[in-house]
N, C-alpha and C positions, 0 to 999 in steps of 0.2 A: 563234227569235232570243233569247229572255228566258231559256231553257235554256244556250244558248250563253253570253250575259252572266254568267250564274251560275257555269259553267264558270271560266270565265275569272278570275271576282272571288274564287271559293274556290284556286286556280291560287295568284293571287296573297296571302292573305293564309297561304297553306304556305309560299309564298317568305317571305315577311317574319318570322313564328315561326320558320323553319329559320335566319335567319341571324342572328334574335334569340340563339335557343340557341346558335349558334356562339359568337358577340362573347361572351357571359358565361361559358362555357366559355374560348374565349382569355382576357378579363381573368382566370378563377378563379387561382388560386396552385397550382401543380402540388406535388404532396403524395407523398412518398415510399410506396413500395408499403408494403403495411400484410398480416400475413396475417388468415387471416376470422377474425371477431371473435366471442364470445357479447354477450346483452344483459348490463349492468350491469357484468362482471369483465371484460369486452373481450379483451386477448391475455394476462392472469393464468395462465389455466388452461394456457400452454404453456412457462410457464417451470420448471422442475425442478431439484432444491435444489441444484446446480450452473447459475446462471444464464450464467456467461460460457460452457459449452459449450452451452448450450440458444441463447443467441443465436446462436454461432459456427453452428447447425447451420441455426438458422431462417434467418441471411444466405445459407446457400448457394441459398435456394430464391428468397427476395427483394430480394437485392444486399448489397452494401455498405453501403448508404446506405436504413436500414429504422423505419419507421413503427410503432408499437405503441401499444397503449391499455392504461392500467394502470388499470383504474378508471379514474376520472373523469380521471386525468391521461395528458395525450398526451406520446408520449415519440418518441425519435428515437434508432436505434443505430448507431453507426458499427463501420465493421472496416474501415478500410483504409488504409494511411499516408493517401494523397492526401485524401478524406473526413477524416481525421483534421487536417493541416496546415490545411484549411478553417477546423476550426472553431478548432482550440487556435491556431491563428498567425494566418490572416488576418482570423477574426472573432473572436478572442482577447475583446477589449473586450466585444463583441454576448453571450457565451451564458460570462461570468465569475463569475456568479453559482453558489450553492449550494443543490439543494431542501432546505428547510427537513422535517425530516424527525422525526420522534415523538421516538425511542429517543436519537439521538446530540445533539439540542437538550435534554434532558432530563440528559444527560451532562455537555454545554457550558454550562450555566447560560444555558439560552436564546440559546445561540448566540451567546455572545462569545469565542470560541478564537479560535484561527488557522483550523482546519479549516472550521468551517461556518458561521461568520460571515460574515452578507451581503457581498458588495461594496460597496465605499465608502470613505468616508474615515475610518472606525475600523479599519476591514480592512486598511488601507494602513498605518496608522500601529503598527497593532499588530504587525503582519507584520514591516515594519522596524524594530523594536525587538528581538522576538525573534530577528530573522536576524544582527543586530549581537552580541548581549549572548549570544544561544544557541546560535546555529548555527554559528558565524563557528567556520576553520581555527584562530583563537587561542584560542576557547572552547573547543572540542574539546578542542583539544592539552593545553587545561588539566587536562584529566584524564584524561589517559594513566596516571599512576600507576593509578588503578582499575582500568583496562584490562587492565594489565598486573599487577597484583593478583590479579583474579578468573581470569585465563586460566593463572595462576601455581596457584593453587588444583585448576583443574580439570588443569593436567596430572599433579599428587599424584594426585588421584582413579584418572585413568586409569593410571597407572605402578602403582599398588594394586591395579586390576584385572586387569592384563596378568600380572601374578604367578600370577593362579592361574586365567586362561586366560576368564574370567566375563563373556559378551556385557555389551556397555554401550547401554541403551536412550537413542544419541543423542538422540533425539525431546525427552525430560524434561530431559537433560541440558543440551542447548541452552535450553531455555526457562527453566531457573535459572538458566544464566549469565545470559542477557538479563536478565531480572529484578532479580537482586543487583549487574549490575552499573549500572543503569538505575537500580535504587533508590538506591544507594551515589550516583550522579551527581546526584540531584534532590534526594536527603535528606542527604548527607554522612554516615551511617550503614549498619550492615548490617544485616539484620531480626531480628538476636537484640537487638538496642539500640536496638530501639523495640517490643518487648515480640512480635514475632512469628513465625511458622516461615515459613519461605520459601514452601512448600505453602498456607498459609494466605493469603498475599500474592498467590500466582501464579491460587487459586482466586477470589478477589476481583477480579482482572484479568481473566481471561476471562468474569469474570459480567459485567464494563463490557462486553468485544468481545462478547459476545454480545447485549446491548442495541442496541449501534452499529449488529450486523448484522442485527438484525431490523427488517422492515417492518411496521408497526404498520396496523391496519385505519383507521385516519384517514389519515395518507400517503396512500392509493387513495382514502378517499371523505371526503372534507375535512370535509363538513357532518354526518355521522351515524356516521362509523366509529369517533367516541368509544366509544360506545354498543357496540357490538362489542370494544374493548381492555377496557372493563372487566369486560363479559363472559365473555370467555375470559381474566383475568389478564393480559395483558399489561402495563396499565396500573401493577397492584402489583408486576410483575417489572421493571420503570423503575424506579417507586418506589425497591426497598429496594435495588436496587443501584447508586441516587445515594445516599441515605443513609450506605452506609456507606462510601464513596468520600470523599464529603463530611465526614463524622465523624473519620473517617482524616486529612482531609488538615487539618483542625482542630487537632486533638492536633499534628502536626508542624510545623504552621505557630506556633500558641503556643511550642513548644521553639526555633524559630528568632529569636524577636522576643524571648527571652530569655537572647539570648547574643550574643556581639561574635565573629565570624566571624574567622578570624586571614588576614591578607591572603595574598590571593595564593591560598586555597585555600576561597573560596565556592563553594557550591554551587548546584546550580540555583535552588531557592528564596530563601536568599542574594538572588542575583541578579534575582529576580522580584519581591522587597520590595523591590530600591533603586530598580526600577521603580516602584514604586508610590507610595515616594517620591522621585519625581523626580528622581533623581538618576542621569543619564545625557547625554550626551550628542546633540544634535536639531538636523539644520540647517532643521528646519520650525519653520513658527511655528504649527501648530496643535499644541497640546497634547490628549491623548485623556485621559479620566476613566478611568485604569488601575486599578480599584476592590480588592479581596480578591475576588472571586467569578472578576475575570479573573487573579487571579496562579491559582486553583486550576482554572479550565478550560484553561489551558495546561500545567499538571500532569498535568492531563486525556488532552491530548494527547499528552504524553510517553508517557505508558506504553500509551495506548492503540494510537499509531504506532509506539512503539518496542520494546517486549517481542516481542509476535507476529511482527512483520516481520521482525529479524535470528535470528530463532531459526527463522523456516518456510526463510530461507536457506540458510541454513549446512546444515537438515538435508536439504531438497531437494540441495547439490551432494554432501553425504557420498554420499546413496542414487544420483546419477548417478554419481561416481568408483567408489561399488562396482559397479556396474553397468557400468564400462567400464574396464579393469584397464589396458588401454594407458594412456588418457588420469590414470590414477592414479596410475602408473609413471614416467609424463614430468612431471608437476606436481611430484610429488615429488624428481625426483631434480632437477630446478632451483633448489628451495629447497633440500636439503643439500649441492648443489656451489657453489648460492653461500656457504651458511657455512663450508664445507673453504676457499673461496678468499679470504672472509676473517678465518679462522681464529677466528671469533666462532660460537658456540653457541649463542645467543640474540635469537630473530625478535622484533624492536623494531616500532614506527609505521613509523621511519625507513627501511628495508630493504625494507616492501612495494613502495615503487615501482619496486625495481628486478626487481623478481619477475614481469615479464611473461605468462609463461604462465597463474601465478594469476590474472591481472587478467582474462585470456580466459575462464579457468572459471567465475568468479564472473559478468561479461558474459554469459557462452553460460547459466547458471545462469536468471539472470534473464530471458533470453528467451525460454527454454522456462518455467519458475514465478515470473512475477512475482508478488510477494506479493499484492499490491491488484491484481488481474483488471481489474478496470472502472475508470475515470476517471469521475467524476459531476459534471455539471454543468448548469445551469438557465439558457436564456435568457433574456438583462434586455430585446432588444429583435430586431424584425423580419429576419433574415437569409437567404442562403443557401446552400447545402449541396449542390456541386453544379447540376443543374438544378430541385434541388427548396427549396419554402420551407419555413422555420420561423417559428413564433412566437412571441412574448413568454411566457414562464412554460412554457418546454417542456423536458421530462426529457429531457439528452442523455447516454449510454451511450458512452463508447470503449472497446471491447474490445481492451483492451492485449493479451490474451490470445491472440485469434484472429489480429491482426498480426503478432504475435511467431512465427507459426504459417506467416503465408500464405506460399506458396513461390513466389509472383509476388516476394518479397524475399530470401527465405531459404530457396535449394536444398539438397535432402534434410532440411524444416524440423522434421521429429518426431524428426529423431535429435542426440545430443550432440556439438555436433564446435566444441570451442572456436578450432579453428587459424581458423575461418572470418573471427576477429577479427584476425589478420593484415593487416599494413598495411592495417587498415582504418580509417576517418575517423568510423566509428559510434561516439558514447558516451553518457554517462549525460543528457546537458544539456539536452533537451527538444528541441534542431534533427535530429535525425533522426526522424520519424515514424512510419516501420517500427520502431521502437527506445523502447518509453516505459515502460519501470518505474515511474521514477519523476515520473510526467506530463510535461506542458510549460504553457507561458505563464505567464499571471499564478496561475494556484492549482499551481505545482509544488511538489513536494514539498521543505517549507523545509530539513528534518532529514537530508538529501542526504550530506551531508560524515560527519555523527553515524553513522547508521546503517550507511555502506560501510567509514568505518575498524573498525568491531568485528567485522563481516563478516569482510572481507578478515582483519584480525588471527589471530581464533578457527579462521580456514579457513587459515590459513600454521601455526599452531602444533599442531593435528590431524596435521597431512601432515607434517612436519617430523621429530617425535619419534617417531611410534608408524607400525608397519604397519597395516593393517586386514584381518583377516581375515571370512569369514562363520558363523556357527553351524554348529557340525557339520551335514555331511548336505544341510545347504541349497544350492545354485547360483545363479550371477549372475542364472537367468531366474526365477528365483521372487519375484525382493526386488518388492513390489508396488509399483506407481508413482500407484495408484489418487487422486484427490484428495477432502480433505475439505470440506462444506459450511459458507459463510460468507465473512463480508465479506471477510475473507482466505483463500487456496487454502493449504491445510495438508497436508501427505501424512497419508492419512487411517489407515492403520494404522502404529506405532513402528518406529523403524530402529533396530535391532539388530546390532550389531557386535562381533568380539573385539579389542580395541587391543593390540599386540606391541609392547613397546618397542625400539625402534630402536637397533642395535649401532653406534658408530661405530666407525671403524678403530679399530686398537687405538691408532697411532702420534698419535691424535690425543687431547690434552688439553683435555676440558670442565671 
């Protein structure tokens, strides 16, 4: 009998632990698959100097919707429009935040930019100041002369080269345009007139993007990864390349507070002191402390968002139109029949919109290389993602890259096929989700308008005047497509091309 009793009383306190462990398994927070982990570096060890194809390959194994440990910090990656609409639209608010990060706080004067400045009410105020005074269609427009200045420039170059038949390393070529004409916007000078060579300028800017894009060993371990940057240098390769960023933007900033800007033709900085002294325009009543450190981390910004990015454009759609001679053929002969039709020679701001098929190639461009791969962002508060939770202070990843890829949105997605934008409702503005170059929600990218018109421009007046041939010898299947390592996807070896200058009829007068 007392066997029995025993029986019985051990019976039930298995029932009672079995459905203890149940209930706190149901209340736990279901947590996104994660793959296996090492102690200390967690999933570090499987990312490869191309992270957005290293996630792209890890999601096929553990979903869309994937869990990673970087270090100490727990991170969340997405790759799928719907997972993506989750977080940039519906919990937009929940995970608008930015991680706080070594190299690019270090860049931003502790993170008072646009870019990576907390969420909040400086963030907001700064935002819409910059989006009025700098981004805005009327700012632009305002300096279209440059535009069309420096594009003016570069087709001398190429009409010089076509003479004697001499590949043109687009790669470099594009990235001085961007440069001088980015410079000339922000400085209202060119770099022989502030004592510099273009080369000198353009090498001082990639030592900033290369700051931006490194992950510094305190990012992964917050409390002792100091000890590790100074160790292996990182720490003094921030250093000198705020310094002289910062020295630089000194000197230019003295030459503007010593001169009377003649209306109508300020330039970006101009425009960044009248901020600062207050003189703008505010239907808010909070006023922000717009000090000197924020007019030069949003200088910051400029070059660092704007150099790199219209220059990996442009050279990414050359190396695809050379690579696809039809789609070369038809782009082209739409720009020169629209100038035979209206007997104008000369590709304006004005004229791009009506140049459709460009507008596709540039589109299809960016959904196969968008410059900024990954979307980053950090959440402020408890969400979820799907069926799975997130927490407060967690690194979230959207693989612009792997979207722009998946062919659950985009049939035949690895190949170049602009027609696909065809009545189509897809565009740049952050509501399609299969579709995010240039992000969405509250951190989309402000400089939207800035960056597409010099694009689109620079890619109408390449295709317009000149053929494009390949280097003797070489073929279409050789040109490489291979990408380079860093915060932005850059074609990792130079494109190389012969520019033919383009015969008009004869009957026709340029």
């Amino acid at each position: 009998m007392l066997f029995l009793l025993l029986v019985v009383l051990l019976l039930t306190i298995l029932f009672l632990v079995k459905n203890k462990i149940k209930a706190n398994n149901e209340n736990k927070p279901k947590l996104p698959p994660t793959p296996p982990k090492l102690p200390i570096i967690g999933n570090l060890h499987q990312l490869g100097s191309l992270t957005h194809q290293s996630l792209w390959k890890l999601s096929k194994t553990y979903g869309h919707i994937m869990g990673l440990q970087l270090g100490k910090v727990p991170a969340i990656v997405i790759s799928s429009a719907k997972a993506a609409e989750d977080v940039l639209k519906i919990n937009d608010l929940a995970c608008c935040d930015r991680p706080s990060l070594t190299g690019p706080a270090k860049l931003a004067y502790n993170n008072i930019d646009i870019t990576f400045s907390p969420y909040g009410e400086y963030w907001r105020q700064i935002r819409k100041l910059c989006v009025l005074k700098l981004f805005s269609s009327k700012s632009v427009q305002s300096f279209d002369f440059i535009r069309d200045d420096e594009i003016h420039s570069l087709n001398d170059f190429l009409r010089e080269s076509s003479v004697s038949a001499t590949p043109v390393n687009l790669s470099v070529k594009m990235a001085t345009l961007m440069a001088s004409n980015t410079f000339r916007t922000a400085f209202g000078k060119r770099f022989s007139e502030c004592g510099l060579e273009s080369e000198v300028f353009e090498q001082m800017i990639h030592r900033a993007m290369d700051v931006v894009g490194t992950f510094a060993a305190s990012d992964m371990f917050p409390r002792m990864g100091w000890i590790i940057d100074r160790l292996t240098g990182v720490h003094a390769k921030f250093e000198r390349s705020f310094r002289e960023m910062d020295d630089f933007f000194e000197i230019v900033i003295a030459e503007h507070l010593n001169r009377t800007p003649e209306k109508g033709k300020e330039d970006l900085v101009d425009l960044l002191l009248s901020i600062e002294r207050g003189e703008y325009d505010s239907t808010s009543t909070t006023q922000i402390n717009f000090t000197r450190d924020c007019t030069k981390a949003v200088i910051m910004d400029i070059f660092t968002a704007g150099v790199d990015t219209g220059a990996i454009t442009v050279t990414w759609a050359m190396s695809e139109l050379a690579k696809n001679p039809r789609v070369m053929k038809k782009v082209q002969h739409e720009i020169r029949s629209y100038c035979l039709k209206k007997n104008k020679f000369k590709i304006t701001e004005s004229d791009i919109n009506q140049l459709d098929y460009l507008k596709m190639v540039v589109k299809e461009t960016l959904r196969l290389h968008p410059a900024a791969p990954i979307l980053l962002r950090e959440s402020i508060s408890e969400f979820k993602v799907g069926e799975y939770q997130v927490s407060p202070k967690t690194v979230i990843q959207v693989n612009v890259w792997a979207i722009g890829r998946d062919p659950n949105y985009w049939p035949n997605s690895e190949e170049f096929i602009p027609e696909r934008f065809i009545d189509s409702c897809v565009d740049f503005k952050g509501q399609n989700f299969e579709y995010l170059p240039f992000g969405a929600g509250r951190r989309g990218c402000p400089g939207m308008i800035m960056g597409l018109t010099m694009v689109e421009l620079t890619l109408a007046n390449l295709l317009c005047y000149f053929d494009w041939k390949l280097p003797i010898g070489m073929k279409e299947s050789d040109i490489d497509m291979e990408e380079g390592s860093g915060i932005t996807v850059f074609k990792k070896s130079p494109l190389k091309l012969v520019p033919v200058s383009y015969e008009w009829p004869s009957e026709v007068q340029t």
